[in-house]
Backbone as CSV, one residue per row, in Angstrom:
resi,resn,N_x,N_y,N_z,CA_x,CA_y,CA_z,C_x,C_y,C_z
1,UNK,93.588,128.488,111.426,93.417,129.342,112.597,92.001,129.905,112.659
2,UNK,91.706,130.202,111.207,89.956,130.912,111.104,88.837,129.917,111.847
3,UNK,89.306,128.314,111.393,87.986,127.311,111.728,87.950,127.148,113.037
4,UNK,89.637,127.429,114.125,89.768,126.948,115.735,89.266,128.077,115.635
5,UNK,89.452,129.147,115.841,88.621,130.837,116.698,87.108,130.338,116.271
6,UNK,86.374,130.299,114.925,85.143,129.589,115.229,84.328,128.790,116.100
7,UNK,85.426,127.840,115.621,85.373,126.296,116.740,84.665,126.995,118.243
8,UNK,86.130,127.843,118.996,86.109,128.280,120.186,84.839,129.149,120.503
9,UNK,84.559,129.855,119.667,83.649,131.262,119.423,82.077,130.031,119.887
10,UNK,82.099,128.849,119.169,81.018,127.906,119.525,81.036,127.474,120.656
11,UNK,82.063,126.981,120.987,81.917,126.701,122.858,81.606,127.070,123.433
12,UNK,81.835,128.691,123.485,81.853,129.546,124.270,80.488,130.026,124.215
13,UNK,79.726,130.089,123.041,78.507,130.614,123.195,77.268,128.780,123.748
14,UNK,77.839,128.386,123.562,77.505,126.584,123.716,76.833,126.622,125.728
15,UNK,78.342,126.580,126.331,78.622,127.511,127.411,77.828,128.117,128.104
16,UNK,77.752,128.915,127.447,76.482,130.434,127.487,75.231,130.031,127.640
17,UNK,74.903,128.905,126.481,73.576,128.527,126.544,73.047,127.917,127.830
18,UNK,74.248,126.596,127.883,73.884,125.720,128.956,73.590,126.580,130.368
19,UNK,74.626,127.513,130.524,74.750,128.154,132.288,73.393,129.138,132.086
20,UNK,72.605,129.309,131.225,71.934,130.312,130.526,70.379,129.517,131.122
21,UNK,70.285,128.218,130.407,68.858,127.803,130.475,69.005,126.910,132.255
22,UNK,70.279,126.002,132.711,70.389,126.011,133.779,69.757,126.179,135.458
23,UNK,69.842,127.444,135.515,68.718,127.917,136.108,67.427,127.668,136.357
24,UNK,66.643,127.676,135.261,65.615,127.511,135.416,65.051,125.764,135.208
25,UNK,66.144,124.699,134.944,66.367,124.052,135.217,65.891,123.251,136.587
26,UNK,67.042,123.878,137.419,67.152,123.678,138.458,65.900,124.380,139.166
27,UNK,65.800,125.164,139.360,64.902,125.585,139.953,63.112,124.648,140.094
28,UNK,63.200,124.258,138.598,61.886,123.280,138.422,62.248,122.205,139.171
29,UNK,63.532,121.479,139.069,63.528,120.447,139.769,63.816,120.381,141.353
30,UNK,64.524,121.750,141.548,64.061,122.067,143.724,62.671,122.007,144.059
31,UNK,61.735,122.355,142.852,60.498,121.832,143.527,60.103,120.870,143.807
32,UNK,60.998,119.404,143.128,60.303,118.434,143.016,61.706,117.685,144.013
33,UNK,62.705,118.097,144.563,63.492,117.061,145.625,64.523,118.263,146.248
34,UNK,65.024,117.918,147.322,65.745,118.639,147.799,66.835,119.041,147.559
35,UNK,67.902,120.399,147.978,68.699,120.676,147.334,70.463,119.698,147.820
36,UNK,70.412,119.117,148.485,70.954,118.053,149.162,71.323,116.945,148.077
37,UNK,69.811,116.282,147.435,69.555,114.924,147.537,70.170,115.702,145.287
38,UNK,69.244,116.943,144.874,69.887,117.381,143.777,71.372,117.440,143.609
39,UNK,72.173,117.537,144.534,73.736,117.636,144.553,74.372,116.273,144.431
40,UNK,73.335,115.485,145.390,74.436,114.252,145.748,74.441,113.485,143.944
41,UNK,72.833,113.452,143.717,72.505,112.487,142.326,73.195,113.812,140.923
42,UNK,73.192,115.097,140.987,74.385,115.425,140.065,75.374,114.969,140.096
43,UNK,76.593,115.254,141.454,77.469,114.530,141.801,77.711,113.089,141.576
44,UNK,77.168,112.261,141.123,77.199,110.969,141.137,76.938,110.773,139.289
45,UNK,75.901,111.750,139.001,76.177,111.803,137.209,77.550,112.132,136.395
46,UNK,77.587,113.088,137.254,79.083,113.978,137.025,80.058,112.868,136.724
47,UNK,80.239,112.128,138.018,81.611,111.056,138.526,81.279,110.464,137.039
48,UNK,79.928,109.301,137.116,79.276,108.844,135.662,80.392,109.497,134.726
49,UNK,80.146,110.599,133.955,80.543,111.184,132.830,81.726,111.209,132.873
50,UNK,82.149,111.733,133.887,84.113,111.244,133.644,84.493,110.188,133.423
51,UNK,83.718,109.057,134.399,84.588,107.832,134.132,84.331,107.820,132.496
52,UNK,82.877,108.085,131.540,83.077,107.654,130.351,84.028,108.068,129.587
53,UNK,83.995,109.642,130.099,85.378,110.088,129.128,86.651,109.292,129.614
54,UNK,87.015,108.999,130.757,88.106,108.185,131.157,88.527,107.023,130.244
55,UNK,87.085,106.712,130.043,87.174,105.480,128.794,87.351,105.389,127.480
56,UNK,87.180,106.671,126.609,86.612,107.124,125.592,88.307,107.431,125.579
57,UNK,88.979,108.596,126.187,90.004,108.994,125.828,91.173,107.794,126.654
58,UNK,92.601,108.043,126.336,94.101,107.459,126.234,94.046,107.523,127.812
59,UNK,94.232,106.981,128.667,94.402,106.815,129.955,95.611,107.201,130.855
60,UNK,96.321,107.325,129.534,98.218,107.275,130.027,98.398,109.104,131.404
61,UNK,97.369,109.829,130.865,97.940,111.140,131.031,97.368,110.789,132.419
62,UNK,96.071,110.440,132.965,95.718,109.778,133.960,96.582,109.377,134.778
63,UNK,97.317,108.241,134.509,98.029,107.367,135.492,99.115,108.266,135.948
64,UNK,99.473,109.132,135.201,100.675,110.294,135.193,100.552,111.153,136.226
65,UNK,99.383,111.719,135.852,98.748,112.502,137.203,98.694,111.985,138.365
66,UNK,98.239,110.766,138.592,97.586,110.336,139.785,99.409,110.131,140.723
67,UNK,100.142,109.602,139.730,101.744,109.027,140.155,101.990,111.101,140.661
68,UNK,101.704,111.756,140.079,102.051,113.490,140.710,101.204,113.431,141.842
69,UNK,99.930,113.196,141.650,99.146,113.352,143.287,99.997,112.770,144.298
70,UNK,99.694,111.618,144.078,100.882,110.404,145.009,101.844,111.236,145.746
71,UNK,102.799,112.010,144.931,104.072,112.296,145.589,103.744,113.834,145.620
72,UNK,102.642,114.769,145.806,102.613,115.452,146.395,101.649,116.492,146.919
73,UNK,101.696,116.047,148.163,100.450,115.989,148.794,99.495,117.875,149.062
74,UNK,100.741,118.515,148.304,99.805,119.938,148.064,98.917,119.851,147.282
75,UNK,99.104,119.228,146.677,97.928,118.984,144.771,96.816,118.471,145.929
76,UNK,96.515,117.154,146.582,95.516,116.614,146.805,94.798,117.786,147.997
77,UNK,95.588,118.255,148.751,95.046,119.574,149.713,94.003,120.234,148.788
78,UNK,94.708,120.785,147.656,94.118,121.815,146.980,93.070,121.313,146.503
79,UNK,93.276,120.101,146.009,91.544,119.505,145.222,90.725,119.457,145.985
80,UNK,90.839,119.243,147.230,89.951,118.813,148.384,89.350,120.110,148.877
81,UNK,90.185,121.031,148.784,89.772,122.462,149.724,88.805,122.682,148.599
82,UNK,89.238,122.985,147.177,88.418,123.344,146.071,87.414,122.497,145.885
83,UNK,87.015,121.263,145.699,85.614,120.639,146.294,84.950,120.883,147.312
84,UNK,85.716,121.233,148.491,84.618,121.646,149.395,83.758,123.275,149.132
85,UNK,84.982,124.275,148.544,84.191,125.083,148.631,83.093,124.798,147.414
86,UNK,83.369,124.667,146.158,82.404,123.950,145.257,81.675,123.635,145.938
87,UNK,81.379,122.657,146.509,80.348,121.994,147.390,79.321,123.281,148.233
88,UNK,80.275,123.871,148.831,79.290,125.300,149.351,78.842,126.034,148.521
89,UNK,79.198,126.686,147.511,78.736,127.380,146.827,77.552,127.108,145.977
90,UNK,77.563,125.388,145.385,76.819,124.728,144.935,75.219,124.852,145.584
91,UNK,75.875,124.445,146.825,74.231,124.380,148.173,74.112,125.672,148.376
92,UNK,74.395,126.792,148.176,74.149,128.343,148.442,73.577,128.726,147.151
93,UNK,73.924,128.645,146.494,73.406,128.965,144.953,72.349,128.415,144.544
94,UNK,71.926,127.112,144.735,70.906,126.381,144.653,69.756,127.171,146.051
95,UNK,70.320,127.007,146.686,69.285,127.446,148.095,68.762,129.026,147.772
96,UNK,69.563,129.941,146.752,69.021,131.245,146.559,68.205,130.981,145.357
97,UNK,68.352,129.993,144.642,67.722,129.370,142.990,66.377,129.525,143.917
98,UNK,66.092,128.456,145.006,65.084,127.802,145.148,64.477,128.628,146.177
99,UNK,65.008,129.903,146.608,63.929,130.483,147.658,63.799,132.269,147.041
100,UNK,64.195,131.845,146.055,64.566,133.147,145.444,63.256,134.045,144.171
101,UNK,62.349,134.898,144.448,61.579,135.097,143.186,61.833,135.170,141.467
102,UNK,62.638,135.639,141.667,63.380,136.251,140.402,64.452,135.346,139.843
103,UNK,64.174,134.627,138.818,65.378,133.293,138.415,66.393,134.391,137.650
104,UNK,65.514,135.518,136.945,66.480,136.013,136.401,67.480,137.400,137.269
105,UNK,66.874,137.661,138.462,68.007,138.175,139.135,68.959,137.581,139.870
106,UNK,68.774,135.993,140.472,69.630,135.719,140.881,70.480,135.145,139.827
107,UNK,70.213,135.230,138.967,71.508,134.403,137.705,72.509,135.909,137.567
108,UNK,72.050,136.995,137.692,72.689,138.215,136.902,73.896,138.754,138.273
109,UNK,72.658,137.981,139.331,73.392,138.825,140.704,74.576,137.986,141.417
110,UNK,74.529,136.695,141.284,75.445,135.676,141.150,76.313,135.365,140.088
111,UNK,76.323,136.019,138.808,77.473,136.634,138.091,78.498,137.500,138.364
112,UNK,78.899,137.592,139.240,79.650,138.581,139.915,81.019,137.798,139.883
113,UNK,81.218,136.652,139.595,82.328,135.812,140.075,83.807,136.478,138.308
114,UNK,83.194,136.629,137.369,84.033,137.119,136.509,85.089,138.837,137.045
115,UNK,84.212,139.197,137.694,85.150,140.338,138.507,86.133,139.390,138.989
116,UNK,85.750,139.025,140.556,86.250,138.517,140.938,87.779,137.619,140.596
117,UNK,87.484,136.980,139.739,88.259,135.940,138.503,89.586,137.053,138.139
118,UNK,89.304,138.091,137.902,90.146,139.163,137.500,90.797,139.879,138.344
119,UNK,89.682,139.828,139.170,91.257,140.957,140.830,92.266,139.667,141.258
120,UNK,91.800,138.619,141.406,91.896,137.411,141.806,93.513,136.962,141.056
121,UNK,93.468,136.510,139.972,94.071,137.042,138.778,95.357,137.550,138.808
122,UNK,94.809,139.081,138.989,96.098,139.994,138.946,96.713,139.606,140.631
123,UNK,95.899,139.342,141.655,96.652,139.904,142.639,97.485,138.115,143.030
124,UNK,97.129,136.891,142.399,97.502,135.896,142.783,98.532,135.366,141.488
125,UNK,98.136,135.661,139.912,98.619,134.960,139.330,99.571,135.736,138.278
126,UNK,99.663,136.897,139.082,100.255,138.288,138.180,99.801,138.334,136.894
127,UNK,98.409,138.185,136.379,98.500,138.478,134.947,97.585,139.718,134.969
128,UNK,98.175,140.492,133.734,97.892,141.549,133.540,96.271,141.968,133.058
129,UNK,96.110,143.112,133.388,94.070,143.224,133.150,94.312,144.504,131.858
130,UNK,93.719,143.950,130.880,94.006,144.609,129.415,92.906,146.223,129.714
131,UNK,92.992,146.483,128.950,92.199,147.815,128.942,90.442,147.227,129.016
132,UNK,90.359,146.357,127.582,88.766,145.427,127.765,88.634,145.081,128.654
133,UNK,89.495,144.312,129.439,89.032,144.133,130.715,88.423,144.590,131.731
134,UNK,89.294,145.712,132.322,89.293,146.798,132.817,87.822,147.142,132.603
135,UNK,87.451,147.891,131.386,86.460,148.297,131.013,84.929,147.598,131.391
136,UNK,85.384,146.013,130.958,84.194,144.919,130.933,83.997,144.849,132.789
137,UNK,85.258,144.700,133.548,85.089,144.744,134.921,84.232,145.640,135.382
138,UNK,84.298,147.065,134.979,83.557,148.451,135.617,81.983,148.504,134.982
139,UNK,81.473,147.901,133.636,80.699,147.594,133.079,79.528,146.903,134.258
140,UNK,80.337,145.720,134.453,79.892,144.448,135.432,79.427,145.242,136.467
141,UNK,80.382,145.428,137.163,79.838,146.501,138.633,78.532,147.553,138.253
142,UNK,79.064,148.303,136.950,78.150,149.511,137.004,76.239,148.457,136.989
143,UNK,76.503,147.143,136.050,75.053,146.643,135.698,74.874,145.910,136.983
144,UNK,75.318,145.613,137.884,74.980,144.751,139.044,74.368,145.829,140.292
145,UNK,75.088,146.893,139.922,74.853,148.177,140.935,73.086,148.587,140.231
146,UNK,73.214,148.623,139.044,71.608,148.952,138.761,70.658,148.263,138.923
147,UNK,71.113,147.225,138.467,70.054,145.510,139.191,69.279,145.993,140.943
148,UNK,70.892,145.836,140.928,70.469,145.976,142.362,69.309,147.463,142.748
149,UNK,69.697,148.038,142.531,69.354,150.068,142.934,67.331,149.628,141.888
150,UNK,67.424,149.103,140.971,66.504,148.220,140.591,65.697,147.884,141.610
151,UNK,66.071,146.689,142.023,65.226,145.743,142.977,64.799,146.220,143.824
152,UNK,65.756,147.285,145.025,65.602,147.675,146.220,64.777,148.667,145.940
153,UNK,64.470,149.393,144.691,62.976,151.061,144.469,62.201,149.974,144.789
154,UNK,61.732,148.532,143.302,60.507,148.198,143.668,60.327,147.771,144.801
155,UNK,60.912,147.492,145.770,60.839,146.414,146.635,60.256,148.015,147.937
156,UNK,61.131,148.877,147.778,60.800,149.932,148.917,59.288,150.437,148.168
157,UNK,58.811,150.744,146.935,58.021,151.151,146.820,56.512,149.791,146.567
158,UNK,56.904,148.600,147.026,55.998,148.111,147.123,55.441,147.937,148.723
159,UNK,56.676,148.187,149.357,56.390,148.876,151.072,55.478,149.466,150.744
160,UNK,55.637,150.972,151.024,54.991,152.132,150.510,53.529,151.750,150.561
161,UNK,53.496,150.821,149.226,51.775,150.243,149.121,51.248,149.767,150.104
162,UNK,51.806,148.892,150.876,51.112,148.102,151.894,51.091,148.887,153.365
């Protein structure tokens, strides 16, 4: 049990790293192609990487699924609605990456989705919000509220100057 909580404890900071350096990632490469043409050729790496894992792992659970899609056609609604918004959020997020000064405020200010995840949560999937939670939720707000209250002094007091 000690080596899986490790294990996990690595993902998770793994995770962290990737959505972490990301950003600035992307951002180097909106300079160099559009945020369109960046989606479609991720999108198309992405597909890439599944099929390998498709290959790599037992196929059976696959065919299983697809025989559940088949016969019911809420599952395929839902994937579809949830790609599209993916798809928006993707081109919105990228479009604030790439017109945006601050790589590191829009990563902090577009973190907002873990609230979210949690009202979301309780009010759709009835699960309960622990006290940490709770806590980590009001945390979130209180540091996004300063970010913000942040940005908007310098930004009014660089008015001011001009």
């Amino acid at each position: 049990m000690f080596i899986y909580s490790i294990m996990l404890l690595l993902y998770y900071l793994f995770v962290n790293v990737i959505w972490g350096i990301s950003p600035i990632f992307e951002k180097y490469l909106l300079r160099k192609i559009n945020i369109l043409s960046f989606i479609i050729i991720g999108s198309g790496i992405q597909f890439l990487a599944a099929l390998l894992l498709m290959l790599y792992y037992d196929n059976a659970y696959i065919i299983k699924d697809a025989t559940i899609l088949l016969n019911d056609t809420s599952i395929i609604t839902g994937i579809f609605f949830i790609t599209i918004l993916l798809f928006i959020s993707k081109y919105l997020y990228l479009y604030i990456v790439n017109n945006d000064k601050s790589i590191a405020l829009v990563a902090i200010l577009t973190s907002i989705y873990p609230v979210l995840t949690l009202i979301f949560g309780y009010l759709y999937l009835n699960e309960t919000i622990t006290d940490e939670e709770f806590l980590g939720f009001i945390l979130i707000l209180l540091g996004i509220f300063l970010i913000n209250y942040s940005s908007s002094n310098k930004l009014h007091m660089i008015s001011k100057d001009v």
